[in-house]
C-alpha positions as CSV (number, residue, x, y, z in Angstrom):
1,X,42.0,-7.9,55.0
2,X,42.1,-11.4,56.3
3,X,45.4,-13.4,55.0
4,X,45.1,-17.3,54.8
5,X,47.9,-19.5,54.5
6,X,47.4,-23.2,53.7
7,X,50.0,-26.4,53.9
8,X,49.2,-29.9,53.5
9,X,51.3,-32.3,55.2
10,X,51.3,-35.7,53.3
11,X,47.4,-35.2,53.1
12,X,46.4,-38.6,51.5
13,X,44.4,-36.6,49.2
14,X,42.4,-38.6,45.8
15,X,44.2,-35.9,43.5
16,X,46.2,-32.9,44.1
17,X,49.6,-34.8,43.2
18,X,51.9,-35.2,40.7
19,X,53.3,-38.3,41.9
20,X,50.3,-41.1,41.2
21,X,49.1,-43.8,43.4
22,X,46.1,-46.1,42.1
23,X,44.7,-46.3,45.7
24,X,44.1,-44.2,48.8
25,X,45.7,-47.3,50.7
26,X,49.0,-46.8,48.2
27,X,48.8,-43.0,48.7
28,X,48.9,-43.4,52.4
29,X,52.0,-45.7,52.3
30,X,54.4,-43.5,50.1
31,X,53.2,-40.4,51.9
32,X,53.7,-42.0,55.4
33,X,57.1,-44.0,54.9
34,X,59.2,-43.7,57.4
35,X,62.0,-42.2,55.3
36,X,59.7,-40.0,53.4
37,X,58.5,-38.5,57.1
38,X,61.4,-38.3,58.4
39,X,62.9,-35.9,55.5
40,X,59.7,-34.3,55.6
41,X,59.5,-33.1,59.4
42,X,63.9,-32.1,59.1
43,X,62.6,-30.0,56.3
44,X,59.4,-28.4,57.9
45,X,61.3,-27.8,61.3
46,X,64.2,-26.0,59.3
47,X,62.6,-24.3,56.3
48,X,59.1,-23.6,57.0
49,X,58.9,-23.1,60.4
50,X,61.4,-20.7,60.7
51,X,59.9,-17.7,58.5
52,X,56.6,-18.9,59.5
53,X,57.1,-17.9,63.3
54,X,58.8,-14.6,62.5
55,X,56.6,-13.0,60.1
56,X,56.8,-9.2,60.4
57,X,53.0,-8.9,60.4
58,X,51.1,-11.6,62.7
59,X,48.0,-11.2,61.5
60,X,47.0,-14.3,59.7
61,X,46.4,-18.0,60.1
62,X,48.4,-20.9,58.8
63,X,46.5,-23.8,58.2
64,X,48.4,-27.0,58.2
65,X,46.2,-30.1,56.5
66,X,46.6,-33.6,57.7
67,X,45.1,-36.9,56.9
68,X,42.9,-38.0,60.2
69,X,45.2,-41.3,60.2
70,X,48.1,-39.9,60.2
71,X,50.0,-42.1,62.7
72,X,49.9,-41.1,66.2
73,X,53.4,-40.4,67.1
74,X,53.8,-38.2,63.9
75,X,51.0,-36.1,64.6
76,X,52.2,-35.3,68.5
77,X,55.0,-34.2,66.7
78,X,54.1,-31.8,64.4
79,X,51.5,-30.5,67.2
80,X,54.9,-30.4,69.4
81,X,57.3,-28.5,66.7
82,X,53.8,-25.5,66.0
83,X,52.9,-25.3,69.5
84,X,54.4,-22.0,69.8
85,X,53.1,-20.8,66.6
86,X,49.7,-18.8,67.7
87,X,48.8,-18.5,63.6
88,X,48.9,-22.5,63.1
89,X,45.7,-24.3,63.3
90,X,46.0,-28.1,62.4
91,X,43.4,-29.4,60.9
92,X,42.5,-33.2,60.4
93,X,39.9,-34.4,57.2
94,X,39.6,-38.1,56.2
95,X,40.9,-38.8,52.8
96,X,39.0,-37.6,50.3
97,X,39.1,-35.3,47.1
98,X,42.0,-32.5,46.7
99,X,40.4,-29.8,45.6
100,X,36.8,-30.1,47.1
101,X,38.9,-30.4,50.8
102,X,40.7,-27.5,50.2
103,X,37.8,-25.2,49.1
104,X,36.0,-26.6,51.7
105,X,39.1,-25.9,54.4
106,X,39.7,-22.3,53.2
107,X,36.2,-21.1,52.5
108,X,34.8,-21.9,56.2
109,X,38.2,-20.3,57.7
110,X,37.0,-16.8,56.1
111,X,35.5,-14.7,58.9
112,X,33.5,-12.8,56.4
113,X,32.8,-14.6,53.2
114,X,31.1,-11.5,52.0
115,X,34.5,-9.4,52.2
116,X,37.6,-9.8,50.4
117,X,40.7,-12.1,51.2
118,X,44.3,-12.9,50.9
119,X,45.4,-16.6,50.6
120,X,48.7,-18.5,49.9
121,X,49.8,-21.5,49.5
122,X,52.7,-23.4,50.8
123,X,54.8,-26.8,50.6
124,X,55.7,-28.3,53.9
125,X,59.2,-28.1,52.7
126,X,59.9,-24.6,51.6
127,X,60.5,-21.3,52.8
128,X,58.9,-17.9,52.3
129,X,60.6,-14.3,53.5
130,X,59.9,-13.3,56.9
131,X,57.9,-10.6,55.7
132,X,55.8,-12.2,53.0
133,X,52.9,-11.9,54.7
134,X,53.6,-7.7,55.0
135,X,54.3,-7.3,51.5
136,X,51.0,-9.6,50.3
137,X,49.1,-6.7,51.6
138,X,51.2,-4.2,50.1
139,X,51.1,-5.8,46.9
140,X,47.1,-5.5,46.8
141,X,46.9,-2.5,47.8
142,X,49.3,-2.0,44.9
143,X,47.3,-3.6,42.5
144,X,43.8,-1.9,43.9
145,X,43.8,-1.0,40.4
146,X,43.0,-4.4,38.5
147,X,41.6,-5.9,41.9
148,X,38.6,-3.5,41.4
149,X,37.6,-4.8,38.1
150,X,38.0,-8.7,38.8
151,X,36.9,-10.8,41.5
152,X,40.5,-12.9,41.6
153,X,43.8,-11.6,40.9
154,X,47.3,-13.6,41.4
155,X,49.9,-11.9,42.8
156,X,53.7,-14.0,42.3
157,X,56.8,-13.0,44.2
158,X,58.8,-14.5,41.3
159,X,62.3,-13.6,42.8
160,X,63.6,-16.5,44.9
161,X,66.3,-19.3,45.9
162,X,66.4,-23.1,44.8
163,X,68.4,-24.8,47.5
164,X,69.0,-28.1,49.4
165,X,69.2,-28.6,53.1
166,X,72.5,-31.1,54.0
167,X,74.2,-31.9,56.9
168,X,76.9,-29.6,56.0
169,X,74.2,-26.8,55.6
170,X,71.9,-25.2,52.8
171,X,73.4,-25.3,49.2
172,X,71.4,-22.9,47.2
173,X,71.4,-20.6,44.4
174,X,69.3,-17.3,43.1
175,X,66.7,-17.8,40.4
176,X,63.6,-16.1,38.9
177,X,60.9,-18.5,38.4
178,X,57.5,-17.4,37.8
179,X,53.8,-19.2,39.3
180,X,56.4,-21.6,41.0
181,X,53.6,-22.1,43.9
182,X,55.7,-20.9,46.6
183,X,55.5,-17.2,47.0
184,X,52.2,-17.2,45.3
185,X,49.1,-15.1,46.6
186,X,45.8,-14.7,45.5
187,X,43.2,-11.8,46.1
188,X,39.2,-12.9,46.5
189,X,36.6,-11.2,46.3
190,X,34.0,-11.0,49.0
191,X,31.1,-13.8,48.0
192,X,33.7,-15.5,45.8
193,X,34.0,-19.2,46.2
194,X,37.2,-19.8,44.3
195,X,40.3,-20.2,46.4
196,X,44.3,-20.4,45.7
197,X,43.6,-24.2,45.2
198,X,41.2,-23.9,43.1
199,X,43.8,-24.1,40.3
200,X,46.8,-25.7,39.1
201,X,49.5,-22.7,40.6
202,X,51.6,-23.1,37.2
203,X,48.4,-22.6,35.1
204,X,46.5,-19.3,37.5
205,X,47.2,-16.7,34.8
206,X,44.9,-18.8,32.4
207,X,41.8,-18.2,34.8
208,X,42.9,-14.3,36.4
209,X,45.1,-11.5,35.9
210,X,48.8,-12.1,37.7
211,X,50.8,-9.1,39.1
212,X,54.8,-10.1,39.6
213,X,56.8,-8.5,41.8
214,X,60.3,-9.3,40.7
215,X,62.3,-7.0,43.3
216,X,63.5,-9.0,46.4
217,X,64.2,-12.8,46.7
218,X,60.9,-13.7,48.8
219,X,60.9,-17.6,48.8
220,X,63.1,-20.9,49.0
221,X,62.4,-24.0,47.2
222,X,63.9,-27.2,48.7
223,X,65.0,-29.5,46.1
224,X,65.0,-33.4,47.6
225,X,64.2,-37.0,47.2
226,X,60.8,-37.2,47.6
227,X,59.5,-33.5,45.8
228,X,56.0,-34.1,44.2
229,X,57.3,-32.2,41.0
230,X,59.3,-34.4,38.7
231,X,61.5,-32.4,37.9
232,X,62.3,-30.6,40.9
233,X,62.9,-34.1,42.2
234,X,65.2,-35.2,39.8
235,X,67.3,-31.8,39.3
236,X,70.9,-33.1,39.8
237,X,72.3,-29.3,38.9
238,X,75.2,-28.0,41.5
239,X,74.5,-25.7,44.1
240,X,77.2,-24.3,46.2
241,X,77.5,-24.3,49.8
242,X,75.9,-20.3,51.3
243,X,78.8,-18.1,51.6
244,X,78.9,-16.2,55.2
245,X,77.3,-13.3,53.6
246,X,74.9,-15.5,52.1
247,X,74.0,-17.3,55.4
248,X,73.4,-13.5,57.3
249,X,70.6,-12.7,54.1
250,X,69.0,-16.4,54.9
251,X,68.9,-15.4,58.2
252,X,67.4,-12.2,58.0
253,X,65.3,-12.9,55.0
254,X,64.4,-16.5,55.7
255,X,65.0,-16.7,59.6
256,X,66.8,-20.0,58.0
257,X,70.2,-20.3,60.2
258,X,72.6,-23.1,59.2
259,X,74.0,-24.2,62.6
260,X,70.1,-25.2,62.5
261,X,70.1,-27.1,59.3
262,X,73.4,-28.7,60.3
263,X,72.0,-30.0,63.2
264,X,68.6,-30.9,61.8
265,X,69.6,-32.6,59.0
266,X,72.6,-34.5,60.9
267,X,70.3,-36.5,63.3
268,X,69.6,-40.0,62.7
């Protein structure tokens, strides 16, 4: 079954965000501040990359969404950090809105519209386990059951880590947080034109049946300045600093090492 991954990267989208901009001109200037960039790229290079490249089962693509003006130098370097990457495809669209992009963007990546799918969304500044992809397939053909009688079905790793990514390395703590958006899958039936963003992550089980699976930590949200979700970007709560046995599990869960993050997140 094909598996479809999607990530904007400050998309200048008319919609799709929490964080409001009356115009497209506006939109393009928060997403594409140099600060906001900056933080952006330390946290896709350290986070997302990472599990990305080592997934335990290569076969899917990773579609990374940018606006067709995002400045020059930016784009060469996001082309330069995925170049190794053979599941990234970057793909450029002209503002324009969310939803009717992103439908547009994952239903023409399906080799065979009339068979079924796996897709998933992901922020450019979180983290996923290195074998999400594995266990998305597991976890249909777990629920075969309720995927027979419905023509969408969510499946939510719920089991997971909020942290933040420092100079002095990733402070983070365990938490179960269900429809979070990272972590999320969704199963599609062949001829079905609905996709994962099709709907509001936090709001999925209103539209579909949802199957958790609670039993291993599978993602890591990155709390920061500039997260789209309110409160994620205004959670001031402690986390502590990985402990060493943390920091091998990040490793080997996350392929998320800390020298990395150090060094990452201590450049100018």
């Amino acid at each position: 079954m094909q598996v479809i991954g999607l990530c904007r990267f400050s998309y200048p989208a008319i919609g799709g965000y929490q964080v409001q901009h009356e115009t497209i001109e506006a939109r393009r200037s928060y997403l594409y501040s140099p600060a906001r960039l900056q933080e952006r790229f330390r946290l896709f290079e350290s986070s997302t990359l990472p599990c990305i490249r080592e997934q335990t089962d290569e076969e899917f693509e990773f579609l990374i969404v940018i606006g067709n003006c995002l400045p020059k130098e930016h784009c060469e370097r996001l082309r330069d950090l995925t170049t190794d990457i053979k599941q990234i495809r970057i793909l450029e669209r002209e503002p324009a809105q969310h939803r009717a992009v992103m439908r547009e963007i994952l239903n023409s990546s399906r080799n065979n519209p009339d068979q079924p799918c796996l897709q998933f969304r992901h922020d450019d500044d979180d983290a996923v386990s290195v074998d999400f992809v594995e266990r998305l397939r597991i976890a249909a053909h777990d629920s075969r059951g309720v995927i027979e009688r419905n023509r969408t079905v969510g499946i939510d790793f719920n089991n997971g880590f909020l942290a933040r990514f420092e100079p002095d390395g990733v402070r983070a703590k365990p938490i179960f947080n269900s429809l979070l958006g990272v972590g999320l899958g969704m199963y599609i039936a062949g001829n079905c034109s609905q996709t994962i963003m099709s709907f509001a992550h936090n709001r999925i089980g209103r539209f579909m049946p949802v199957v958790s699976f609670p039993d291993a930590p599978m993602w890591v949200r990155a709390l920061n300045s500039f997260n789209d979700s309110h409160h994620a970007r205004n959670d001031t709560r402690e986390l502590p600093l990985l402990s060493s046995e943390a920091e091998s599990e990040f490793i080997a869960r996350f392929a998320i090492d800390q020298n990395t993050v150090r060094k990452v997140h201590s450049t100018g």
